[in-house]
C-alpha angles and dihedrals in degrees: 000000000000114000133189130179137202123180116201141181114231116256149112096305097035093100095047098042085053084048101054093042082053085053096053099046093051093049090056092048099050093232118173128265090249093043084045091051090043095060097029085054098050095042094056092044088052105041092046095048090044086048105046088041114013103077094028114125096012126168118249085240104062126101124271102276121250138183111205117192116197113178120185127185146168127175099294111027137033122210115196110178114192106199123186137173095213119106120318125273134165099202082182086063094062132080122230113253117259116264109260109247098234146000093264089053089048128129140197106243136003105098104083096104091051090048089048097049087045099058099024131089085220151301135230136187144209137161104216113191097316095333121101112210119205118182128202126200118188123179108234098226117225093230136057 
């Protein structure tokens, strides 16, 4: 099983630099259009969400925040693990929001759990000491 690591500091380019080093791992590997939007999907829902609410509110005492990615993969599965060290949050806890009836009922957000367990293997939480850890299974389909 092949296995790469960033470690980034939460900020206005954190989603699009992940992003890129996805990119390039899945380049290398030669994943799929619909592996690579899997990942590239649930990468973006989770690192803006950790971003805009994770670090709000923290004590001058804590520790300098820090957002750690570690993707392992082999032929067949993709494991993408977001650690961070903000407050803590179990997105696997949480429900998706309804669907809005109609267009005129529609809101912005919202939907990027139901997008993620839709796409995604699975996924699976813990909060280990002050570190959330948030895993991401994606299948690595076998076509393009």
């Amino acid at each position: 099983m092949s296995t790469a690591e960033l470690t980034l500091s939460p900020g206005i380019d954190t989603v699009s630099r992940a992003l890129e080093w996805l990119d390039g791992i899945a380049g290398e590997a030669g994943w799929p259009a619909r592996t690579v939007h899997t990942l590239r999907l649930s990468l973006d829902e989770t690192l803006t969400n950790i971003t805009m609410y994770g670090f709000t509110d923290r004590a001058p005492d804590m520790a300098e925040p820090r957002i750690r990615l570690q993707l392992q993969h082999d032929a067949t599965r993709a494991i993408l693990t977001v650690s961070d060290n903000g407050r803590a949050f179990d997105p696997t806890a949480r429900r998706p929001r309804e669907l809005d009836a109609s267009l005129d009922d529609a809101q912005v957000g919202g939907h990027g759990l139901r997008l993620m367990l839709h796409f995604l293997e699975s996924m699976h939480y813990e909060r280990a000491g002050d570190w959330n850890r948030l895993e991401l299974v994606a299948r690595i389909d076998a076509t393009p």
